[in-house]
C-alpha positions, 0 to 999 in steps of 0.5 A: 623848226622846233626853236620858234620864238615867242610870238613869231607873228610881232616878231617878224614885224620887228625885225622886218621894222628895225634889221637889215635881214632878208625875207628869208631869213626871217622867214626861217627864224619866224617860222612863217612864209617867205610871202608872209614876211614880205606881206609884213614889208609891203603892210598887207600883213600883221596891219595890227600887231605889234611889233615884239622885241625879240632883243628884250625878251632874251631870245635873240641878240644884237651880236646874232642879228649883225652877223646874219645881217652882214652874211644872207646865208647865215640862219639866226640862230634863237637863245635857248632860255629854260624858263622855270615853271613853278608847279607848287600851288601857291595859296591865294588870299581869297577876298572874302565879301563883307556880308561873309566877314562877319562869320569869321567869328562864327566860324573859329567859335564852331572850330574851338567846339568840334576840333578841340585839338587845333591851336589858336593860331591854326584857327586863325590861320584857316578863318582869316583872323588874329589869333588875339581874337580866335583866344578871345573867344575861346575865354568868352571875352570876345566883344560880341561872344553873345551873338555869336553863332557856331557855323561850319567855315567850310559850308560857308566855303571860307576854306576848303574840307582838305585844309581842315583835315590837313590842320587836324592831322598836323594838330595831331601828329603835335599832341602826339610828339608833346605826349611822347616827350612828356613820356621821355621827360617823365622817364627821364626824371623817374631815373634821376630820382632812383639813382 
């Protein structure tokens, strides 16, 4: 039986606890032994599972279990619920310690030297602090801009070396179409003046 219910072992046990059905229907529908659910019945069996409502979990209904309960004959018959698996990775906010918060700072100094194309804003988004502070220390007003050292965010696994190469390729892929408007704006008024 390729339709076997989630946790066919619990839900035996359910069904034997609270329904009508014979062994051999729950056999069936469990994918187990006829002996199996009947050790369940007489506790020789699953002495320490738990009990599994199939009914809540959507894979059987009260409408299914009455007509197999009135009718020995009849197989339950489980509900085909599709169940969606995302397969994007959603990112996780990694829970950084306090000894390493204090490199933020010296993380989004070291970006603002080596990667003059990535804006505030992706500075902050990559170290994990306010934009307000990444602008401050870009301006050198940032309140302990002294004692701040350059470090490399991605040796001190703050993010990875693919999210820093994803930001610099957006980075400029936006210089690139700012440039081209400009070109298209540039162009656009030279024709404006020589009619």
């Amino acid at each position: 039986m390729s339709n076997v219910p989630l946790m066919p072992m619990a839900t035996a046990v359910w069904l034997v606890e609270n329904t009508t059905l014979t062994f051999k229907q729950i056999s069936k529908f469990c994918n187990l032994h006829e002996v199996e659910v009947q050790g369940i019945a007489d506790g020789e069996v699953a002495k320490g599972i738990m009990a599994y409502n199939p009914i809540i979990s959507g894979q059987l209904t009260r409408e299914e279990i009455e007509l197999a309960s009135k009718d020995e004959n009849r197989a339950l018959l489980i509900k085909n619920i599709d169940i969606e698996i995302s397969t994007t990775d959603k990112k996780i906010k990694k829970y950084i310690p306090l000894s390493k918060r204090q490199d933020k700072p010296d993380s989004a100094l070291w970006l603002i030297k080596q990667h003059t194309t990535l804006k505030d804003s992706q500075i902050a988004k990559l170290v994990g602090i306010t934009k307000n502070s990444v602008t401050s220390i870009r301006n050198k007003s940032y309140w302990n801009y002294n004692n701040l050292n350059p470090k490399d965010p991605v040796a001190m696994s703050l993010f990875s070396q693919k999210e820093l190469i994803e930001a610099i390729e957006k980075a400029e892929r936006r210089i690139k179409r700012e440039k081209k408007e400009k070109e298209k704006a540039k162009k656009s008024k030279e024709v404006s003046n020589n009619e």
